[in-house]
C-alpha positions as CSV (number, residue, x, y, z in Angstrom):
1,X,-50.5,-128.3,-118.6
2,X,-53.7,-129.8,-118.3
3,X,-56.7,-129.2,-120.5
4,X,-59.3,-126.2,-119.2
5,X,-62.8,-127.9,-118.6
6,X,-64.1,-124.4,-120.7
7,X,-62.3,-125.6,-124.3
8,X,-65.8,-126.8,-126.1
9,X,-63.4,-129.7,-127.6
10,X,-62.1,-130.9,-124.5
11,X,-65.0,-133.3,-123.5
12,X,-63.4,-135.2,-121.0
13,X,-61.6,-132.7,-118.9
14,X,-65.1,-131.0,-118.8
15,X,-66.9,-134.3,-117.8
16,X,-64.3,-134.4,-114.9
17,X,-64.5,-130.7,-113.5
18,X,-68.4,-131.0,-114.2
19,X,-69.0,-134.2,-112.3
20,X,-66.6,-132.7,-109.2
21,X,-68.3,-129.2,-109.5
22,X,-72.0,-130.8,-109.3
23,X,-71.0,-132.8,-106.2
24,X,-70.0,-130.3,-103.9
25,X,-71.8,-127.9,-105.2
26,X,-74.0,-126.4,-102.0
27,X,-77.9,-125.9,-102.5
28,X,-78.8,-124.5,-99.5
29,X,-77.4,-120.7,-98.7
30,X,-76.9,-122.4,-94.8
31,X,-73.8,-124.2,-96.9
32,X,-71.9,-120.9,-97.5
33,X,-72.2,-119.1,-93.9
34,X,-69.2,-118.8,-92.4
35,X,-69.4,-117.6,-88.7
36,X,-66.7,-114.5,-87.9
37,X,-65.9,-112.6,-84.8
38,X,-64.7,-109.3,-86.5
39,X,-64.8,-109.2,-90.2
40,X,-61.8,-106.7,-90.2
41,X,-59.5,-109.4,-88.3
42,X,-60.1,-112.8,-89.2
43,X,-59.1,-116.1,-87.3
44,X,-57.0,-118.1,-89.3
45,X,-59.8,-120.7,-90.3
46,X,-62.4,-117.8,-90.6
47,X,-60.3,-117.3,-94.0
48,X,-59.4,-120.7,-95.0
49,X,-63.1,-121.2,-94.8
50,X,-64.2,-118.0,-96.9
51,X,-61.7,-118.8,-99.7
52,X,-61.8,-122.7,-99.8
53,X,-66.0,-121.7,-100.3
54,X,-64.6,-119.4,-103.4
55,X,-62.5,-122.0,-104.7
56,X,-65.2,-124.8,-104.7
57,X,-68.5,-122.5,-105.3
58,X,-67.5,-118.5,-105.9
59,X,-68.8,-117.5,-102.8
60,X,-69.6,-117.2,-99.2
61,X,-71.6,-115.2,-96.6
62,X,-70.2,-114.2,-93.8
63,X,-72.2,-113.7,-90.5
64,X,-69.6,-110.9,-88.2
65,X,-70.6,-109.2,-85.1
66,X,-70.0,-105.6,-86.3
67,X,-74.1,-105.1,-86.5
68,X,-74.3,-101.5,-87.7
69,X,-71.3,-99.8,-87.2
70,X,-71.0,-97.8,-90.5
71,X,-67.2,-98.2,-90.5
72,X,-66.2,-98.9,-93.9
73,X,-62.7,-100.5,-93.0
74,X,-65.2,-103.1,-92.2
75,X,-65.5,-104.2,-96.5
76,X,-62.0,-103.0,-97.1
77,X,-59.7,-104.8,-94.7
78,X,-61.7,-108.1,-95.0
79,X,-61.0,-107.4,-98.8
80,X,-57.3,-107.3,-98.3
81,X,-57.3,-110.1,-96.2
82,X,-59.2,-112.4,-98.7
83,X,-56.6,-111.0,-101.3
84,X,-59.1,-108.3,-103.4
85,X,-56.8,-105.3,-103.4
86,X,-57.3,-103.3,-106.8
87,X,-60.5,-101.2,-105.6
88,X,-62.8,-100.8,-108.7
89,X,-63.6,-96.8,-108.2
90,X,-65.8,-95.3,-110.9
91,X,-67.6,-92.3,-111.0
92,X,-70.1,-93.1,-108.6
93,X,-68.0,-94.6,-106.2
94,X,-67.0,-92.8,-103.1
95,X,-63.6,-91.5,-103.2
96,X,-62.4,-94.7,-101.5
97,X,-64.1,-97.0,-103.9
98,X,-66.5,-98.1,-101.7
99,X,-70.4,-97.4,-102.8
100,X,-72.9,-97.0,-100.3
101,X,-75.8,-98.3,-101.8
102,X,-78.8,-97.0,-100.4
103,X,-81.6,-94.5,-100.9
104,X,-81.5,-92.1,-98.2
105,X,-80.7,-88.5,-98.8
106,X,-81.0,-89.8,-102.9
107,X,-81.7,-85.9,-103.7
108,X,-78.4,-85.2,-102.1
109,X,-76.6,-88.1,-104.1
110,X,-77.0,-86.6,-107.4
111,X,-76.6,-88.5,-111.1
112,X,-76.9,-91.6,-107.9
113,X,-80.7,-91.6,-107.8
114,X,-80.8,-92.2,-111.3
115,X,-79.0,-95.9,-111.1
116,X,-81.5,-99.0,-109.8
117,X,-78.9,-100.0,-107.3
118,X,-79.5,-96.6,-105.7
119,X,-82.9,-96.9,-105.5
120,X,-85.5,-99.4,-103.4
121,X,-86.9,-101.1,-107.1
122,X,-85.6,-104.8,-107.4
123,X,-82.4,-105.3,-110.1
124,X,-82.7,-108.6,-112.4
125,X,-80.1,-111.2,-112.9
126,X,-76.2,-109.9,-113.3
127,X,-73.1,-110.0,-112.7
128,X,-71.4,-106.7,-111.5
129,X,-69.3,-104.2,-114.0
130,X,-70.5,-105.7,-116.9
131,X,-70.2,-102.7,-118.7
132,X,-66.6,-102.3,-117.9
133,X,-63.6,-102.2,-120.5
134,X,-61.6,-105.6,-120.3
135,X,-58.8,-104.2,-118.8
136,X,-61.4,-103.3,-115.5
137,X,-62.9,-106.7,-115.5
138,X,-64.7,-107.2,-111.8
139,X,-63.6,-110.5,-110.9
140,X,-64.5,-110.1,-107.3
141,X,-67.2,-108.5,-105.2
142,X,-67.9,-107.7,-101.5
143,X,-71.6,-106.6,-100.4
144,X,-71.5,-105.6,-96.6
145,X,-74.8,-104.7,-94.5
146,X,-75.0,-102.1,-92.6
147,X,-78.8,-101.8,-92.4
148,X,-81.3,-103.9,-93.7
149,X,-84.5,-102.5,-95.1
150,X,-87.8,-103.4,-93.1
151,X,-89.2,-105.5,-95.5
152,X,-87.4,-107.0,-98.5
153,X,-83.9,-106.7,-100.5
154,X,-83.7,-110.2,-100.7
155,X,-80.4,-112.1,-103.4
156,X,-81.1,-114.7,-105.2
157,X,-77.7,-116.3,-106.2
158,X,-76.5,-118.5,-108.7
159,X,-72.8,-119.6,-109.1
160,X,-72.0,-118.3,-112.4
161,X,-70.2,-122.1,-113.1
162,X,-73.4,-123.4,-113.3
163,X,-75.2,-121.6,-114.9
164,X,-72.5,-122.6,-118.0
165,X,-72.6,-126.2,-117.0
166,X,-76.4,-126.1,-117.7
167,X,-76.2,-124.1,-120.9
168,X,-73.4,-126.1,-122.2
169,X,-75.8,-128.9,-121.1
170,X,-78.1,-128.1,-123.2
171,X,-76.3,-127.9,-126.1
172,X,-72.2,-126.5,-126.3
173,X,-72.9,-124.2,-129.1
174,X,-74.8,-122.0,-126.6
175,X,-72.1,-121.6,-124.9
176,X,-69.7,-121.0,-128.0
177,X,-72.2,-118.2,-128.9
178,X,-72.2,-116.6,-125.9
179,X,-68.0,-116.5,-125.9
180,X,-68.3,-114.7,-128.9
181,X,-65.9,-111.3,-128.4
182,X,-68.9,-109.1,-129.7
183,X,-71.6,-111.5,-127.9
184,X,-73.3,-108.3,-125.7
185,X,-72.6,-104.4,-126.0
186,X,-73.1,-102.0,-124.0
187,X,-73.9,-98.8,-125.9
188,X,-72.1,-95.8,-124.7
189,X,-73.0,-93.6,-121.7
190,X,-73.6,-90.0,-123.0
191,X,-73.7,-86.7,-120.6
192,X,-73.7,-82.9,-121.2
193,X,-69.7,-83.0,-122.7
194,X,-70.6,-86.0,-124.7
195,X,-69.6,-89.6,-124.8
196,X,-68.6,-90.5,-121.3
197,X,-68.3,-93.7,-121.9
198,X,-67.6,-95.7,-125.1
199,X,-69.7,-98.7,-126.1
200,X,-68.2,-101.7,-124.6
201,X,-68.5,-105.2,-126.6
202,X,-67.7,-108.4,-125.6
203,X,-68.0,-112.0,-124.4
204,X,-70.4,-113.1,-121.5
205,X,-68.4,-116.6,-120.9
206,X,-64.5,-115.6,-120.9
207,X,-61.5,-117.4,-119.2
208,X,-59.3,-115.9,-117.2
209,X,-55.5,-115.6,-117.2
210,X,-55.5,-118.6,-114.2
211,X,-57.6,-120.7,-115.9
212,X,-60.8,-119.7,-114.1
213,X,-64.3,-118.7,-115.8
214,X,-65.3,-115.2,-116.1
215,X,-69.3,-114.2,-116.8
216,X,-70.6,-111.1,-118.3
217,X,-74.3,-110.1,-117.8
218,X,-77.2,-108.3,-117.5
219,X,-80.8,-108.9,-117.6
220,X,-81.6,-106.0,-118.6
221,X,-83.8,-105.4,-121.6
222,X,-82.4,-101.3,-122.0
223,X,-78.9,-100.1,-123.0
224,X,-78.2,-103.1,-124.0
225,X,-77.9,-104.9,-127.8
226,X,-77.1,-108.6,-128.3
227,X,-75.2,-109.9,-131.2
228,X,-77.7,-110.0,-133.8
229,X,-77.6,-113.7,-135.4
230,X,-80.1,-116.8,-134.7
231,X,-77.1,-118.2,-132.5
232,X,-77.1,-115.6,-130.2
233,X,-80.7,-114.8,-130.2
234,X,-81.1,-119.2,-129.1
235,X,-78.2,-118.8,-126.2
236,X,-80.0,-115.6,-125.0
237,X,-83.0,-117.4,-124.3
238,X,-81.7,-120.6,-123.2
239,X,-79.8,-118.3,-120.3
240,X,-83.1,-116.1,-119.8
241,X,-84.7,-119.9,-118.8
242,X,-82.1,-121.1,-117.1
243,X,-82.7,-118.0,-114.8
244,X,-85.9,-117.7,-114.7
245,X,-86.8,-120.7,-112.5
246,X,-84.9,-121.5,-109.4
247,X,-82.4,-124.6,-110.1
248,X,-81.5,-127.0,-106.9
249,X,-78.5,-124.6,-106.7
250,X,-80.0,-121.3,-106.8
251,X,-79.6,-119.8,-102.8
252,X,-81.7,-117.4,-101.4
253,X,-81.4,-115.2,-98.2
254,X,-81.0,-111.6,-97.2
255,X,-77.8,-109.8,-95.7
256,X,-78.5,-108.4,-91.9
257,X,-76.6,-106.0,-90.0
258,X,-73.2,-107.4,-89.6
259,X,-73.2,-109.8,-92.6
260,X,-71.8,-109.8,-96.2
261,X,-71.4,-111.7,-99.3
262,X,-68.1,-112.0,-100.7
263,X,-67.6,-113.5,-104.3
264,X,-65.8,-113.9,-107.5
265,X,-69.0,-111.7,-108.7
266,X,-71.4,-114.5,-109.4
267,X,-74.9,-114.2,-110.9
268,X,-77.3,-112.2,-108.0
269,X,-80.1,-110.4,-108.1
270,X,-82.3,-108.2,-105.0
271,X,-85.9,-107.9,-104.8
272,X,-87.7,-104.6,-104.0
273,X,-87.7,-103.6,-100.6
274,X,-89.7,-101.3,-98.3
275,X,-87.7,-98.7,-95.7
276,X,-89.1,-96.9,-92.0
277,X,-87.6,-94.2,-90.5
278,X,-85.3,-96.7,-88.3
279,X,-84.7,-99.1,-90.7
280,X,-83.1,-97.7,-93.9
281,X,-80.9,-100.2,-95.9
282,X,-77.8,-99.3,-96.1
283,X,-75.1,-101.8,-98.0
284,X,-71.2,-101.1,-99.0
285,X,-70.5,-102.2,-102.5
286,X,-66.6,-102.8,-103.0
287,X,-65.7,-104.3,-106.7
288,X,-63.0,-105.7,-107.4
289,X,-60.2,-106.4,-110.1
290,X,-59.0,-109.9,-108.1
291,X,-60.7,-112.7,-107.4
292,X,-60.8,-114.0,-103.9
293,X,-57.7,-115.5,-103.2
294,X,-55.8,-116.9,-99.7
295,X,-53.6,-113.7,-99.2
C-alpha cells in the first residue's frame, strides 16, 4: 500500500501528490465547464469528463440545455449517473432529499426562512453538512439552477485540497490542529421538545475510507466553538487568510438556468443577490453520502 500524501510524516509522498496536484490544478472556472446535452442522460464522455474533473480537482460545472424546467429528476438522475446515490434528507429537505433553495413563498416554507441558504443574504466560506454526525458525512454535492436571481448569487470556489496544501505550507502543525477529533463543534440545535440535535464535534481535515481528504467547515462566527488551545486558535486564522484573499486557484462564476456544480463538497461560498418578479433564483441542493465516482 502506498503512503497517503495526508500522513504529516510522510514528506515525500506529500511532495509527490502536491507537486502533481499544483500542476493540473485549473485556475480559471472556464477549466471545469463541461458542455451536456441533457443532464438527466449523459453521452459517454459527458461523464468521463465530469468525474475525471472530480478526480483531479473535486469539481465540475456543467452547462445542459434543460434552462428552466423545474424537473427535479434533472439533479437526481445526473447524481446516479455520476455514482452519488445515498440522498442526504434532513429535516428541511423535501421528502425526496432534494432542497429547493430559494426565497419565494419563504412565509409558506416555515422553520426554512430562518436558514441563510433560504434567504437572498450572501453565506461565507463552507463546506456543506458540516454539522452532520460522522456517520452522515456529505462527501458529495450537486447545485442545479433553475432560475438565477437578477442580480447576484455569485460562488466563489476553492478545491478543498488546496486549501490543505497551503496550510500545510505554511507550517504542518496547522494542519495537525485542525485534524484534531474535537477541532470544531457544533453546539446542539434546540426546539420546542428540546435538543433536536446533539452537539457534533470533530475534525475539519479527515481522510476517508479510500484514501481521499475530507474538509469540515464553516465560516461562521455563531453556533459554533473552536477547540480552545493556542494551536487551534493559530490554524483558525491561518485558514480564515487563506480564504480571505482569492488564491490563483480560487474560481468564480454564477450558475444560469440549465447549469450546475457537482463536487466532492468543496469549499464555496454565494454572494447576496437581488430577485424581480420574473427572475426569482431558484437552485436544487442534493447532498450526498458518496463522492463522485464513474458509476
Amino acid at each position: 500500500m502506498s503512503a497517503s500524501p495526508f500522513d504529516l510524516a510522510g514528506v515525500a509522498a506529500y511532495r509527490a501528490w502536491r507537486e502533481q496536484k499544483l500542476d493540473t490544478a485549473p485556475r480559471r472556472i472556464e477549466d471545469i465547464v463541461v458542455e451536456v446535452a441533457d443532464p438527466r442522460r449523459l453521452a459517454v464522455e459527458q461523464r468521463q469528463r465530469i468525474v475525471a474533473l472530480n478526480a483531479r480537482c473535486n469539481m465540475a460545472i456543467y452547462v445542459g440545455s434543460t434552462g428552466t424546467d423545474p424537473d427535479k429528476d434533472i439533479p437526481r438522475l445526473l447524481g446516479e449517473q455520476l455514482g452519488l446515490k445515498t440522498l442526504d434528507g434532513h429535516w428541511l429537505t423535501d421528502g425526496d432529499g432534494i432542497s429547493p433553495l430559494s426565497v419565494i413563498g419563504a412565509e409558506q416554507r416555515g422553520e426554512r426562512k430562518d436558514f441563510i441558504p433560504y434567504t437572498d443574504k450572501p453565506i461565507r466560506w463552507h463546506t456543506d453538512g458540516y454539522y452532520n454526525a460522522p456517520e452522515r458525512t456529505i462527501r458529495g454535492l450537486l447545485l442545479h439552477c433553475v432560475q438565477s436571481a437578477a442580480r447576484g448569487g455569485e460562488n466563489q470556489l476553492l478545491d478543498h485540497e488546496i486549501a490543505y496544501i497551503l496550510l500545510r505550507d505554511e507550517h504542518p502543525e496547522l494542519v495537525r490542529a485542525l485534524s484534531a477529533p474535537d477541532a470544531m463543534t457544533i453546539p446542539p440545535r434546540l426546539d420546542e421538545s428540546g435538543v433536536a440535535r446533539a452537539a457534533q464535534p470533530g475534525p475539519v481535515f479527515s481522510v476517508n475510507a479510500d484514501g481521499t481528504l475530507h474538509m469540515r467547515y464553516t465560516a461562521r462566527t455563531v453556533s459554533i466553538s473552536w477547540r480552545d488551545d493556542a494551536a487551534t486558535r493559530a490554524a483558525v486564522a491561518a485558514l480564515e487568510r487563506v480564504l480571505a484573499a482569492p488564491t490563483p486557484w480560487t474560481l468564480h462564476g454564477r450558475l444560469e438556468p440549465g447549469m450546475g456544480l457537482v463536487c466532492n463538497n468543496v469549499l464555496h461560498d454565494r454572494s447576496g443577490f437581488a430577485e424581480t418578479p420574473d427572475k426569482r433564483r431558484l437552485l436544487y441542493r442534493a447532498r450526498y453520502h458518496e463522492r463522485v465516482a464513474a458509476a
